[in-house]
N, CA, C and O atoms as CSV, one atom per row, in Angstrom:
chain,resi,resn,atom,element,x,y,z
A,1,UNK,N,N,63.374,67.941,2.316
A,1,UNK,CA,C,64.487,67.055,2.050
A,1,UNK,C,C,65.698,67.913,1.690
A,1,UNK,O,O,65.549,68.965,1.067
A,2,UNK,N,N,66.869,67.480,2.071
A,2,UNK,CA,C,67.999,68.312,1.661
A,2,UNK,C,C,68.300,68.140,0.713
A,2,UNK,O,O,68.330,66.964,0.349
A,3,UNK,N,N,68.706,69.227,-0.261
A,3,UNK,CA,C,68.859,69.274,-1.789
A,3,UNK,C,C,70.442,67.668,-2.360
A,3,UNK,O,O,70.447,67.029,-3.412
A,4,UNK,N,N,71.475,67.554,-1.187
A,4,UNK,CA,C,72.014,66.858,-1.374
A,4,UNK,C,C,71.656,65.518,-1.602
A,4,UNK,O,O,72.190,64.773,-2.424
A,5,UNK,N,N,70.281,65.107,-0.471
A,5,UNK,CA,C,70.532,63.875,-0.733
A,5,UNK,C,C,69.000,63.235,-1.060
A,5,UNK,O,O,68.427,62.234,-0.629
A,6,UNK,N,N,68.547,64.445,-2.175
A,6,UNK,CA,C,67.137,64.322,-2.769
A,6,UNK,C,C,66.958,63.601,-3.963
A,6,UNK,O,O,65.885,63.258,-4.460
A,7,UNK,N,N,68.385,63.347,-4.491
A,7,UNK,CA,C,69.053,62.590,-6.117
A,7,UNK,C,C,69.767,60.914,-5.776
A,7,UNK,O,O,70.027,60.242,-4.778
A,8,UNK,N,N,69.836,60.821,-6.766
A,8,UNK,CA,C,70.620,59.107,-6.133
A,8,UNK,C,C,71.972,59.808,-5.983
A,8,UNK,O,O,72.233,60.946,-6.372
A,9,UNK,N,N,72.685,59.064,-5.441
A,9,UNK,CA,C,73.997,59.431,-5.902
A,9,UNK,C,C,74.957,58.193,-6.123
A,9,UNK,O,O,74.809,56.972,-6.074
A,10,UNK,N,N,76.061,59.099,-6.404
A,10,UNK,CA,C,76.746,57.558,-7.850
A,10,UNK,C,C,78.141,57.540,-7.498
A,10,UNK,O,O,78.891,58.479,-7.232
A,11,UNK,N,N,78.345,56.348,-7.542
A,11,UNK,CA,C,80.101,55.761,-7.157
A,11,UNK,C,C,80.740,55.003,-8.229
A,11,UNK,O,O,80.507,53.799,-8.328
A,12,UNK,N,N,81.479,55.564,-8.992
A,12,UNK,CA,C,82.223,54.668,-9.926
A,12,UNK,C,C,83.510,54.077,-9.381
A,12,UNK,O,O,84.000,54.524,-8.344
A,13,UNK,N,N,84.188,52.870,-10.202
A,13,UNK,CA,C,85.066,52.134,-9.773
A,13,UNK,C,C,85.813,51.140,-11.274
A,13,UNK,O,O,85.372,50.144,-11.848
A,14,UNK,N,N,86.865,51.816,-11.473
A,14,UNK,CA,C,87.746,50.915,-13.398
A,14,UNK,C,C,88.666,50.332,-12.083
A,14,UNK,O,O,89.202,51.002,-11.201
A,15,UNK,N,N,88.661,48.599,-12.291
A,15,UNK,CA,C,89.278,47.443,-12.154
A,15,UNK,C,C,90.008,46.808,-12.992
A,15,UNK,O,O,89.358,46.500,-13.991
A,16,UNK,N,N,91.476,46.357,-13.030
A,16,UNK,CA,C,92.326,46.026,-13.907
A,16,UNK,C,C,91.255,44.491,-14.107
A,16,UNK,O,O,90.463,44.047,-13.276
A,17,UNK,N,N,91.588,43.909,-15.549
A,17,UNK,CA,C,91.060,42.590,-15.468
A,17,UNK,C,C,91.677,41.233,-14.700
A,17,UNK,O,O,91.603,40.138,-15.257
A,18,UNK,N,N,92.246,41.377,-13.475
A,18,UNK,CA,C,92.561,40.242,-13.172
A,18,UNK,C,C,91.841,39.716,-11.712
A,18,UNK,O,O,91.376,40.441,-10.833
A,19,UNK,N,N,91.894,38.340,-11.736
A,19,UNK,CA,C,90.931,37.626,-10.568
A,19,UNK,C,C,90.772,38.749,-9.415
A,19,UNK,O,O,89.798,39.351,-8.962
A,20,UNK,N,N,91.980,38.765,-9.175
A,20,UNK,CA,C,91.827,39.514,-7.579
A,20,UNK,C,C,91.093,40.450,-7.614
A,20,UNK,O,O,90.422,40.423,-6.582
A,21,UNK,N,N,90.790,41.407,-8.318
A,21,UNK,CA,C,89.982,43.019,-8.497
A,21,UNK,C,C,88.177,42.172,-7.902
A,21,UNK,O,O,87.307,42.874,-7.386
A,22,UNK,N,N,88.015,40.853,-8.105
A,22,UNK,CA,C,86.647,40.804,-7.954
A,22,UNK,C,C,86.666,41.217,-6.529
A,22,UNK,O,O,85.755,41.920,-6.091
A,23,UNK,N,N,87.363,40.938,-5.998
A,23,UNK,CA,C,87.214,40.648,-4.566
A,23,UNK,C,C,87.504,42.254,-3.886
A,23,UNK,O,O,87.144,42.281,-2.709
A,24,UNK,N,N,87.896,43.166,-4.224
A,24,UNK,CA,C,88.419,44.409,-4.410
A,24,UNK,C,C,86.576,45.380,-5.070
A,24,UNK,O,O,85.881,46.143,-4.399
A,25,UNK,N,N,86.424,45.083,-6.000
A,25,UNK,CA,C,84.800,45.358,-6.247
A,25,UNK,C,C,83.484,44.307,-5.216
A,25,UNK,O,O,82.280,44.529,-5.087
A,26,UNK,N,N,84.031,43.577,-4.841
A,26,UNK,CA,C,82.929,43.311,-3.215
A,26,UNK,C,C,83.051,43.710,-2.198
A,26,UNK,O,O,82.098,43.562,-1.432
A,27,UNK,N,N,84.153,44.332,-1.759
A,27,UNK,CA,C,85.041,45.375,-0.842
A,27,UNK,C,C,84.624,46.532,-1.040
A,27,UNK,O,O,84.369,47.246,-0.070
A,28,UNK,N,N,84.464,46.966,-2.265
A,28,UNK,CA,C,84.113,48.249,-2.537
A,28,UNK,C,C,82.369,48.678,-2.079
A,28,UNK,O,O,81.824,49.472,-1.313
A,29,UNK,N,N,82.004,47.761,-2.932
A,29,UNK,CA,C,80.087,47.651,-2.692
A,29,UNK,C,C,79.655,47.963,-1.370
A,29,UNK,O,O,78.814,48.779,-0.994
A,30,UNK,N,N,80.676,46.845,-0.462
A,30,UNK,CA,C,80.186,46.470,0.738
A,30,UNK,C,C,79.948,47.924,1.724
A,30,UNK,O,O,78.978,48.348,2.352
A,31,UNK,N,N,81.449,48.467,1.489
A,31,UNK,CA,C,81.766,49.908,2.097
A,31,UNK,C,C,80.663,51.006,1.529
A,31,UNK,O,O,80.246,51.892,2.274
A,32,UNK,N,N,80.351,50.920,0.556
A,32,UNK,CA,C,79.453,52.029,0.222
A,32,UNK,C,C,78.046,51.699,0.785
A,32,UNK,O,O,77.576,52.575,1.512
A,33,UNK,N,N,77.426,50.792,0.617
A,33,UNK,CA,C,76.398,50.298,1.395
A,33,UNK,C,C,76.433,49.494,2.934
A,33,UNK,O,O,75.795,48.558,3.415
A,34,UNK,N,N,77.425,50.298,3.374
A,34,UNK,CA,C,77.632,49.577,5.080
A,34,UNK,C,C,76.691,49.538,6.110
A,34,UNK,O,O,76.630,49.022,7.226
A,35,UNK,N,N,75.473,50.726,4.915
A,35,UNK,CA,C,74.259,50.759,6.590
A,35,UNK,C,C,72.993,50.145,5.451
A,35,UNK,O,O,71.793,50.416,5.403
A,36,UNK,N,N,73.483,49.609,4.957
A,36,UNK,CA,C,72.042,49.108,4.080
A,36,UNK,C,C,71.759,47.800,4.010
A,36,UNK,O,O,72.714,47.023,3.994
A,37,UNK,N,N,70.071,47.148,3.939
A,37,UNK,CA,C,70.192,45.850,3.552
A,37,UNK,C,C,70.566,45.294,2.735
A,37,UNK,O,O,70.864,44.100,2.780
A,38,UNK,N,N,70.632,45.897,1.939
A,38,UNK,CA,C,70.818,45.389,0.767
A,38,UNK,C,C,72.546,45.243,0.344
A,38,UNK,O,O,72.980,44.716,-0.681
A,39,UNK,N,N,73.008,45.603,0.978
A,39,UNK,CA,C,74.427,45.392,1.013
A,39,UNK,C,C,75.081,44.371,0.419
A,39,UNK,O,O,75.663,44.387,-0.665
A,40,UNK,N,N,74.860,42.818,1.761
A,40,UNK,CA,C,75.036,41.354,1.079
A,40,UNK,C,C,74.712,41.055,-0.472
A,40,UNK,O,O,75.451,40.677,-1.381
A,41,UNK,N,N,73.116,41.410,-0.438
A,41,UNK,CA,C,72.861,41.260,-1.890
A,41,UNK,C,C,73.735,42.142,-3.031
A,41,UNK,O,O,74.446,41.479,-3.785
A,42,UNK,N,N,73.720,43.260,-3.153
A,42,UNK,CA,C,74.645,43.778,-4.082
A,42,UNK,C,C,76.020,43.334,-4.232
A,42,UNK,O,O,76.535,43.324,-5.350
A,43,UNK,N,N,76.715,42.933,-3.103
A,43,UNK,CA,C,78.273,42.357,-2.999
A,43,UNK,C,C,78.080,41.068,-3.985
A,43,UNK,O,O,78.664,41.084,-5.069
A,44,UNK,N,N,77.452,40.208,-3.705
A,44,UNK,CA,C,76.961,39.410,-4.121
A,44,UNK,C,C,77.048,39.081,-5.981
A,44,UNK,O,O,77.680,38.219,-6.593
A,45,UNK,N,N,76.195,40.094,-6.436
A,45,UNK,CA,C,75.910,40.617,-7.428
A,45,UNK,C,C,76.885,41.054,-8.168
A,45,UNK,O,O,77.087,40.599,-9.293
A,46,UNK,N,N,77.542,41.904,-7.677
A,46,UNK,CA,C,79.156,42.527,-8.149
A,46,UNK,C,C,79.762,41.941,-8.675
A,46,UNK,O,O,80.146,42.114,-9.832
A,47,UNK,N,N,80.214,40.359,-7.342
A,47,UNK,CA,C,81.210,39.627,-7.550
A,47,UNK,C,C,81.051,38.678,-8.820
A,47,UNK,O,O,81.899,38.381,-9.661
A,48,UNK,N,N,79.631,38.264,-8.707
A,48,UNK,CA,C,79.398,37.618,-9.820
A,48,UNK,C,C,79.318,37.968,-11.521
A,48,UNK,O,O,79.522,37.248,-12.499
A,49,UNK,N,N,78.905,39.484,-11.386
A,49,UNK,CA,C,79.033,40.215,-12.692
A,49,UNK,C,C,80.460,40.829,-13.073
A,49,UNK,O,O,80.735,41.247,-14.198
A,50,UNK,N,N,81.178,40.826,-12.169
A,50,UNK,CA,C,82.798,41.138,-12.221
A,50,UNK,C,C,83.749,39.911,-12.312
A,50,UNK,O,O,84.908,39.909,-12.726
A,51,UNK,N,N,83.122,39.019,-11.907
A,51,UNK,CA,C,83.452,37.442,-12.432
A,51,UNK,C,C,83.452,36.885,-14.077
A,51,UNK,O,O,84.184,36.289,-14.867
A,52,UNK,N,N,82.065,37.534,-13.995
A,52,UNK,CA,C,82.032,37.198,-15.547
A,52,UNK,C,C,82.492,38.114,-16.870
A,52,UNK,O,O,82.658,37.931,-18.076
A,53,UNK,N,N,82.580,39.033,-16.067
A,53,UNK,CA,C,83.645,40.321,-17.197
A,53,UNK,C,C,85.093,39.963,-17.768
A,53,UNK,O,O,85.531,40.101,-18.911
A,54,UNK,N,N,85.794,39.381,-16.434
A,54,UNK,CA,C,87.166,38.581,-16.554
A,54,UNK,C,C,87.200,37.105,-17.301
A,54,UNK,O,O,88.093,36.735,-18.063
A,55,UNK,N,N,86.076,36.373,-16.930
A,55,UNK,CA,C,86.228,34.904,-17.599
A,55,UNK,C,C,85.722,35.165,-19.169
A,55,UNK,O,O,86.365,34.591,-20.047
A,56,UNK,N,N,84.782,35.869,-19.494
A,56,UNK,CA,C,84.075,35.479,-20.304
A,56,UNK,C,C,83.697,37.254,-21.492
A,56,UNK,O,O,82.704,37.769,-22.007
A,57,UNK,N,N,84.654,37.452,-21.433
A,57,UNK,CA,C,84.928,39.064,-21.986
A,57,UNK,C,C,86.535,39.436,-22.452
A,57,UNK,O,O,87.439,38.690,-22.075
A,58,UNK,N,N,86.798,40.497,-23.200
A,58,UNK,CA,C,88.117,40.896,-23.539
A,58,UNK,C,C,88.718,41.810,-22.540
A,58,UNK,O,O,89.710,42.511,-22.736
A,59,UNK,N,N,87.917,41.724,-21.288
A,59,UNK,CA,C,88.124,42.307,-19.973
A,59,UNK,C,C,88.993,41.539,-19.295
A,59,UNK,O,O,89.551,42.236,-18.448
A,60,UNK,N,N,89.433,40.232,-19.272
A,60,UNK,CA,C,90.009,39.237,-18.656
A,60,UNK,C,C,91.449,39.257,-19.240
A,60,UNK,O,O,92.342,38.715,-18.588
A,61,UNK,N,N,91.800,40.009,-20.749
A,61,UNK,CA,C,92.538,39.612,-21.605
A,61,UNK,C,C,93.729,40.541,-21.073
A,61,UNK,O,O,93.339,41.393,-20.276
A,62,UNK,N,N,95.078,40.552,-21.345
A,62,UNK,CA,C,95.903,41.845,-21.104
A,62,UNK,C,C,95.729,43.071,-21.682
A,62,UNK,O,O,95.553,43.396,-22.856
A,63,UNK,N,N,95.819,43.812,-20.489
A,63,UNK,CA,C,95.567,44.997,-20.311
A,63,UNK,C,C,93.742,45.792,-20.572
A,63,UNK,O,O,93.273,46.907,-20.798
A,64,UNK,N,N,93.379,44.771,-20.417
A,64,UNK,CA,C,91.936,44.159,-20.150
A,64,UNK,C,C,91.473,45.268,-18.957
A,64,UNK,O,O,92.353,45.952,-18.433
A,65,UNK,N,N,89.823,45.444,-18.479
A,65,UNK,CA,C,89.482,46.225,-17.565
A,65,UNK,C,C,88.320,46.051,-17.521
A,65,UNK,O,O,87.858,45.748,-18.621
A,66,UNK,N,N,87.283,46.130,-16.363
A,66,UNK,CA,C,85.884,46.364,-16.456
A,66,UNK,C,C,85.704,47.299,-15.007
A,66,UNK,O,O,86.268,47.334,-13.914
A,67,UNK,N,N,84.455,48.106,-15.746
A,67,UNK,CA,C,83.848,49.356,-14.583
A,67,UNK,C,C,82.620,49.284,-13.792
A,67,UNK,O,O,81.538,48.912,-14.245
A,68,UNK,N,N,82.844,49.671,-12.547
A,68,UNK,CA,C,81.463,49.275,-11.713
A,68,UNK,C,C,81.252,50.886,-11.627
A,68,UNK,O,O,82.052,51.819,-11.567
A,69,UNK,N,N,79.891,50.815,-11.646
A,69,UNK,CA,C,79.015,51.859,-11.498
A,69,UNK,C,C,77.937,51.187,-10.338
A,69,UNK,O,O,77.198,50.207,-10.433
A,70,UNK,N,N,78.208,52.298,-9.016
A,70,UNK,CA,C,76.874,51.549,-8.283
A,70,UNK,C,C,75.922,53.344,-7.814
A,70,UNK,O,O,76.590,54.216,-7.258
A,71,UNK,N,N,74.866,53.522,-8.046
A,71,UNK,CA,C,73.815,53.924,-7.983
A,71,UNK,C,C,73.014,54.102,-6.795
A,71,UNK,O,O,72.597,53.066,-6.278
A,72,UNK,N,N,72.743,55.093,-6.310
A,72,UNK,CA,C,71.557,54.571,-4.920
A,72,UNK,C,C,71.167,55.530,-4.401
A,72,UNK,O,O,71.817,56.439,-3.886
A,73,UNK,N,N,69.806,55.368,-4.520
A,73,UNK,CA,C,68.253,56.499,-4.472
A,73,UNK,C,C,67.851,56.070,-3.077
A,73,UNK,O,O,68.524,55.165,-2.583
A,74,UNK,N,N,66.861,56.579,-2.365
A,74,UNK,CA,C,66.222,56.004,-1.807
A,74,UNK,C,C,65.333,54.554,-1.433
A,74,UNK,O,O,65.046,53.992,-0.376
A,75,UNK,N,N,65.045,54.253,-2.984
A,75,UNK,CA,C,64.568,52.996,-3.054
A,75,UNK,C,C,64.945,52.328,-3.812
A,75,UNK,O,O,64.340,51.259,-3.886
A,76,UNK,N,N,66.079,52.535,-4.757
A,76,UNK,CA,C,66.715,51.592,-5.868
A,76,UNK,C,C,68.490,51.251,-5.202
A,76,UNK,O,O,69.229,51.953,-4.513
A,77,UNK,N,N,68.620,50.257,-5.628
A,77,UNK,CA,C,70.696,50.229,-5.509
A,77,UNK,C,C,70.407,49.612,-7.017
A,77,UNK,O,O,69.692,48.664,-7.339
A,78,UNK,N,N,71.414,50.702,-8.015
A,78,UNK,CA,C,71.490,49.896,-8.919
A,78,UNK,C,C,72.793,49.400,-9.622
A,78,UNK,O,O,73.262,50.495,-9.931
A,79,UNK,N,N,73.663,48.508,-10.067
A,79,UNK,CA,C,74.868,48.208,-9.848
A,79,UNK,C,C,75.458,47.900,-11.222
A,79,UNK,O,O,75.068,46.792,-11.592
A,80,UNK,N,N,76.241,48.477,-12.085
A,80,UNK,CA,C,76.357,48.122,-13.328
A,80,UNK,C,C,77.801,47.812,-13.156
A,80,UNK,O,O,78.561,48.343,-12.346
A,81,UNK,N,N,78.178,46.565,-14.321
A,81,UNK,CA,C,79.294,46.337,-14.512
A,81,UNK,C,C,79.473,46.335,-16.212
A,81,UNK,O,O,78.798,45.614,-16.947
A,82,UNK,N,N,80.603,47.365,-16.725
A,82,UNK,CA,C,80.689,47.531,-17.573
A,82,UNK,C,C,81.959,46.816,-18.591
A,82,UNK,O,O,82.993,47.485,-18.612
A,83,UNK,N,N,81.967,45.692,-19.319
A,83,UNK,CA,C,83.150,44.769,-19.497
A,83,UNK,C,C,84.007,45.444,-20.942
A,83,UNK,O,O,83.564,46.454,-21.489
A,84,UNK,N,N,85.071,44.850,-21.369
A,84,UNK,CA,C,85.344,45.384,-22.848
A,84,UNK,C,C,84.711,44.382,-24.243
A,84,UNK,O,O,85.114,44.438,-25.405
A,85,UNK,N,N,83.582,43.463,-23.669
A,85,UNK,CA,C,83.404,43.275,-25.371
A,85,UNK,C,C,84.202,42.184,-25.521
A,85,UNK,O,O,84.927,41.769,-24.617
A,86,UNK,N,N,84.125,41.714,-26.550
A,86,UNK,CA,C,84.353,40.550,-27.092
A,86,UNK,C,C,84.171,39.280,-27.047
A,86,UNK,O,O,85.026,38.466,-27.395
A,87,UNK,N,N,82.574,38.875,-26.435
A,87,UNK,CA,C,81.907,37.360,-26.066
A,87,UNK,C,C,80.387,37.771,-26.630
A,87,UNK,O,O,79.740,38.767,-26.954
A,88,UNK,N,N,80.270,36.401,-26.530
A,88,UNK,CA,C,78.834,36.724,-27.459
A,88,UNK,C,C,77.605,36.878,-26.110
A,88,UNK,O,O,77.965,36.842,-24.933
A,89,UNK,N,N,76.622,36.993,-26.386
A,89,UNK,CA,C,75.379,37.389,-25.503
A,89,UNK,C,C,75.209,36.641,-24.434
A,89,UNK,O,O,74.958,35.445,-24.583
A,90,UNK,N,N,75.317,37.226,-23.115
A,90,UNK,CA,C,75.332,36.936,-21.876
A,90,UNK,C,C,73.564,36.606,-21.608
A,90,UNK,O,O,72.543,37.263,-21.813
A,91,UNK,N,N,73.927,34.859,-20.892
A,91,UNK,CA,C,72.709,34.047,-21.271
A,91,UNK,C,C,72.173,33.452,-19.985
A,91,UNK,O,O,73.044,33.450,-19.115
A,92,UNK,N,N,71.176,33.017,-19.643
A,92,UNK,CA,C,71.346,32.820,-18.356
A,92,UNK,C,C,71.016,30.831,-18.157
A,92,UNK,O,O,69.836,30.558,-17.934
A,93,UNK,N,N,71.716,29.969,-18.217
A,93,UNK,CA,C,71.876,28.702,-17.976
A,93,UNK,C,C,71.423,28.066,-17.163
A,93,UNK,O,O,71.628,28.208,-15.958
A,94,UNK,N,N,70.647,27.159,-17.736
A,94,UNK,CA,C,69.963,25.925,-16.163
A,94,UNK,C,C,71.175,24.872,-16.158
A,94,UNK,O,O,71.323,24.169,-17.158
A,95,UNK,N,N,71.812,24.774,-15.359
A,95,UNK,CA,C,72.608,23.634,-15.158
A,95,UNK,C,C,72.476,22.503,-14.372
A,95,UNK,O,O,71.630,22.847,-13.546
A,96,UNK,N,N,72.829,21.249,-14.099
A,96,UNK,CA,C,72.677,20.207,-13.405
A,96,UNK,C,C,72.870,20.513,-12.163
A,96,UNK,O,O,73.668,21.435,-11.997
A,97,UNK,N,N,72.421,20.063,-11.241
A,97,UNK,CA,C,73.310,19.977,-9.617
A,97,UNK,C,C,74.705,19.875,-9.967
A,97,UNK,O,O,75.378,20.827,-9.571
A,98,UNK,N,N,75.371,18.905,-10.652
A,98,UNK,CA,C,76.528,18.681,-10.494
A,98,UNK,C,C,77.288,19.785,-11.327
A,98,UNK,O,O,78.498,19.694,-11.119
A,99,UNK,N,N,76.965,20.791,-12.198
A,99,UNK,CA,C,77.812,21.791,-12.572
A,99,UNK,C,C,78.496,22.272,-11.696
A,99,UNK,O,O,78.113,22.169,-10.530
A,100,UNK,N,N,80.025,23.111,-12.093
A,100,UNK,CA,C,80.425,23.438,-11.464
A,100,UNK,C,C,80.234,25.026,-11.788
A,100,UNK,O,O,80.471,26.057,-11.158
A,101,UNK,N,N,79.806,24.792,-12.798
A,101,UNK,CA,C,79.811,26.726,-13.392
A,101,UNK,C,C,78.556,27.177,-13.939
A,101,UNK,O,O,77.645,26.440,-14.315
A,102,UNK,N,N,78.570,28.437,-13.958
A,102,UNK,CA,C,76.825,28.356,-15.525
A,102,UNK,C,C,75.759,29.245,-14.811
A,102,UNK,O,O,75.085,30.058,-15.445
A,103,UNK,N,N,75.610,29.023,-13.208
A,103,UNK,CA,C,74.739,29.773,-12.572
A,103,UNK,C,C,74.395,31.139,-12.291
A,103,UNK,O,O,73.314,31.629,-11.965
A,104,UNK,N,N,75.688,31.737,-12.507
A,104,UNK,CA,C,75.778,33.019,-11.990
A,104,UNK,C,C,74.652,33.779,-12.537
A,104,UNK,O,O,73.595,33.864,-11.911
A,105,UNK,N,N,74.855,34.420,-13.852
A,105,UNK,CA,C,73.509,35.156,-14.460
A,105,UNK,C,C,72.317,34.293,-13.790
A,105,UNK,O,O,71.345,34.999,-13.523
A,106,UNK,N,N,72.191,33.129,-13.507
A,106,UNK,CA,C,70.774,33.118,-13.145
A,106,UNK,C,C,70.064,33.145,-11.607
A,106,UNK,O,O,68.872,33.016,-11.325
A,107,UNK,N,N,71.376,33.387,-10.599
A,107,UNK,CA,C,71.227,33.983,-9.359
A,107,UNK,C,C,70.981,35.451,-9.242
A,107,UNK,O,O,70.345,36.119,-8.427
A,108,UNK,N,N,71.735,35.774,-10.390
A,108,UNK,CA,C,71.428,37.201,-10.343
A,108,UNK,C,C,70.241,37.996,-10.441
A,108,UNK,O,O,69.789,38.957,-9.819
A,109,UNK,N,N,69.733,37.025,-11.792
A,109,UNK,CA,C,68.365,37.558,-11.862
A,109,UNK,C,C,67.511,37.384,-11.120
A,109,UNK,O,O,66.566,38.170,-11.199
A,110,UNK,N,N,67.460,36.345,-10.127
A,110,UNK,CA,C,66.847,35.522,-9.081
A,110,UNK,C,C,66.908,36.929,-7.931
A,110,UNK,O,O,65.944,37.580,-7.530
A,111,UNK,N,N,68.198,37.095,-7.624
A,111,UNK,CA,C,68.094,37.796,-6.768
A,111,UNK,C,C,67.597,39.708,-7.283
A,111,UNK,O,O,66.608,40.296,-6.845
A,112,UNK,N,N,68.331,40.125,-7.995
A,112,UNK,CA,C,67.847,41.197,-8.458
A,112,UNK,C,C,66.368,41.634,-8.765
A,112,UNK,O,O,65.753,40.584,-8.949
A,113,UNK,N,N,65.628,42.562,-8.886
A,113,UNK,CA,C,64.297,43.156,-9.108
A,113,UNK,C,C,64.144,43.191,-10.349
A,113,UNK,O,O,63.091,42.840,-10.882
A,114,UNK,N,N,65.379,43.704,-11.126
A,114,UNK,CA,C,65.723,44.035,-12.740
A,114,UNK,C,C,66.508,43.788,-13.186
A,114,UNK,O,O,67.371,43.978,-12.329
A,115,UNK,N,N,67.225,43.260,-14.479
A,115,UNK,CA,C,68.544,42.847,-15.057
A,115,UNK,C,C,68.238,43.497,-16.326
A,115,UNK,O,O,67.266,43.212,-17.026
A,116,UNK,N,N,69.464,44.737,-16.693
A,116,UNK,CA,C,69.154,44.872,-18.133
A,116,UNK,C,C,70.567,44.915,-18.400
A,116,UNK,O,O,71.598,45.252,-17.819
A,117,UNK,N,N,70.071,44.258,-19.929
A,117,UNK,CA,C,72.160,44.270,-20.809
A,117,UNK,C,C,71.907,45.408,-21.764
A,117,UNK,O,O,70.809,45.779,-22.178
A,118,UNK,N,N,72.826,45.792,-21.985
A,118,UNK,CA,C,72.586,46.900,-22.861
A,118,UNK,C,C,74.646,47.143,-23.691
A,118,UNK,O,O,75.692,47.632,-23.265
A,119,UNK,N,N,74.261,46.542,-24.822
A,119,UNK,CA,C,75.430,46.039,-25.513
A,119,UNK,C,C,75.600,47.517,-26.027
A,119,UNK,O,O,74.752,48.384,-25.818
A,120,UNK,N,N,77.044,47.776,-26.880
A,120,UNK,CA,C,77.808,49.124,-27.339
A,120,UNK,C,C,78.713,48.650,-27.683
A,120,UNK,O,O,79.134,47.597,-27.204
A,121,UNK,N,N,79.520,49.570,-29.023
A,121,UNK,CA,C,80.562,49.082,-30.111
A,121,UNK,C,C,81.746,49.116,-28.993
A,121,UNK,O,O,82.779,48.693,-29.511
A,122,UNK,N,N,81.890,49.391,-27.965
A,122,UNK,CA,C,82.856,49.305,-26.225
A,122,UNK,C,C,83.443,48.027,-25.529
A,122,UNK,O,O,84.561,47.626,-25.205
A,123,UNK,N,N,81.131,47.231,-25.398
A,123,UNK,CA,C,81.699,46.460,-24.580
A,123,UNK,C,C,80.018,46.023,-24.099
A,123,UNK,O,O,79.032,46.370,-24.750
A,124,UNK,N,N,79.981,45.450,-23.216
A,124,UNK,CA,C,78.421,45.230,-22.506
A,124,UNK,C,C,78.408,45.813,-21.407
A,124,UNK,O,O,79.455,45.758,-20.762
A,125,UNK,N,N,77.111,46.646,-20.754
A,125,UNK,CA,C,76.963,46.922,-19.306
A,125,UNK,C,C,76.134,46.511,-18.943
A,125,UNK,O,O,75.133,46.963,-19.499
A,126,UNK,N,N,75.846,45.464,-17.869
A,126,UNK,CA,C,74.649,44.459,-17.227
A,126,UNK,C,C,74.564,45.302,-16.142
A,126,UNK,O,O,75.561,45.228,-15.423
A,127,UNK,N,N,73.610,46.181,-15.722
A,127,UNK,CA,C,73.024,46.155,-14.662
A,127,UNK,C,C,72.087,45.417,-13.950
A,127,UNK,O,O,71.388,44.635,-14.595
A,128,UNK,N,N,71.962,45.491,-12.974
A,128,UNK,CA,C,71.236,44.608,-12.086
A,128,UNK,C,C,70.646,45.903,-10.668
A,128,UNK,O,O,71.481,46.534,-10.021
A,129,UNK,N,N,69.271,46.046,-10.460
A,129,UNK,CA,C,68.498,46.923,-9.353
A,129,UNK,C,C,67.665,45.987,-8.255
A,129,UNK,O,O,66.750,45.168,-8.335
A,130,UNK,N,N,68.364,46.471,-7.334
A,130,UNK,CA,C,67.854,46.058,-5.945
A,130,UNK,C,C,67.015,47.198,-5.581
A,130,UNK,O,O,67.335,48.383,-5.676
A,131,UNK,N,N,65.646,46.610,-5.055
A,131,UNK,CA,C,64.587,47.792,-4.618
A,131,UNK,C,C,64.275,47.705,-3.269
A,131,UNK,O,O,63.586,46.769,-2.862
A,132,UNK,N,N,64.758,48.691,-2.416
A,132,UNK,CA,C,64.856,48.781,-1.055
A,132,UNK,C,C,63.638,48.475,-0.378
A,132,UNK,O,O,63.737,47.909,0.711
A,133,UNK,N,N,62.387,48.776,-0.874
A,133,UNK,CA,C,61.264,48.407,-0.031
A,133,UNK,C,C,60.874,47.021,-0.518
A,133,UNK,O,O,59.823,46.433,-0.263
A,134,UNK,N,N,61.675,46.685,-1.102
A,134,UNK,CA,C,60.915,45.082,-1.106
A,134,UNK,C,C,61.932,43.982,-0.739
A,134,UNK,O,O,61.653,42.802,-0.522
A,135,UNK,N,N,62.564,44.276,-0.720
A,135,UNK,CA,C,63.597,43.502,0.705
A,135,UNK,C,C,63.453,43.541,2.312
A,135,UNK,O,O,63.462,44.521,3.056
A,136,UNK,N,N,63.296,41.941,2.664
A,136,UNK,CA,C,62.687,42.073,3.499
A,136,UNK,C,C,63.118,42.472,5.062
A,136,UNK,O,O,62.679,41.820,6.009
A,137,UNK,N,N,64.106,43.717,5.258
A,137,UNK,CA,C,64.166,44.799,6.250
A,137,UNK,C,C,63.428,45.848,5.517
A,137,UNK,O,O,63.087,46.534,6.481
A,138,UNK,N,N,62.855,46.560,4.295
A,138,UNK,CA,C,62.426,47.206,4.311
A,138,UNK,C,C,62.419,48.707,4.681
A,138,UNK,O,O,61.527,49.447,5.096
A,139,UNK,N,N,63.940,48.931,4.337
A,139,UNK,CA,C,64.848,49.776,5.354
A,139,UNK,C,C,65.267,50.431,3.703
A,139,UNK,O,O,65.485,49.797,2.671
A,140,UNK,N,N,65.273,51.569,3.882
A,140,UNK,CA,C,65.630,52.665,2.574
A,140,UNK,C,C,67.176,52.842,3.160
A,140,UNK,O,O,67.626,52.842,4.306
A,141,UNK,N,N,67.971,53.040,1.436
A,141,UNK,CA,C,69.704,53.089,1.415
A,141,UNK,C,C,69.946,53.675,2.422
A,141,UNK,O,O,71.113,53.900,2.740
């Protein structure tokens, strides 16, 4: 194996806190994983954890920010979004059909392999790992 690409390797990305950047961090994902299955799913994922950094965080606030970290080994994509803090514990909600909001964390976990939060006097970073052989192309990053 070549020593380069025997490690994961790692793509960071600091987004101002406003709406538009989500869409700018699913743009981003997409391009880095352009030959992978797992692509859709991580965009996916992004948008929704970069969604909730802005609504529901001091990331949304002025001069506000949250950081994507995306990850990817051979058999893991793993995708962290890192917010600034200030909401209480990110929960994951059963809502009615008729909600209009509430789902996100629980697609995520749905779709993801792993979800871990991991809080700091900063801010929260939710990652979320997609595992390449168990998606069903079965096709490594």
């Amino acid at each position: 194996m070549h020593e380069y690409t025997s490690t994961a390797r790692v793509w960071g990305l600091t987004c101002p806190g406003f709406p538009e950047e989500v869409s700018r961090a699913r743009r981003w994902t997409r391009d880095i994983l352009r030959d992978s299955p797992l692509a859709e799913d991580a965009a996916l994922i992004v948008s929704e954890l970069s969604a909730n950094a802005i609504l529901h965080t001091a990331s949304g606030q002025e001069s506000g920010s949250f950081h994507l970290a995306l990850a990817v080994s051979s058999h893991v994509v793993a995708l962290s979004v890192t917010d600034n803090g200030g909401a209480g514990a990110p929960k994951v909600e059963h809502q009615n059909q008729e909600a209009e909001r509430g789902r996100g964390l629980a697609m995520v976990g749905a779709i993801a392999h792993r979800l871990v939060v991991h809080d700091s006097a900063d801010g929260r970073t939710i990652t979320a790992e997609l595992h390449a052989g168990a998606h069903s192309g079965g096709h490594a990053c």
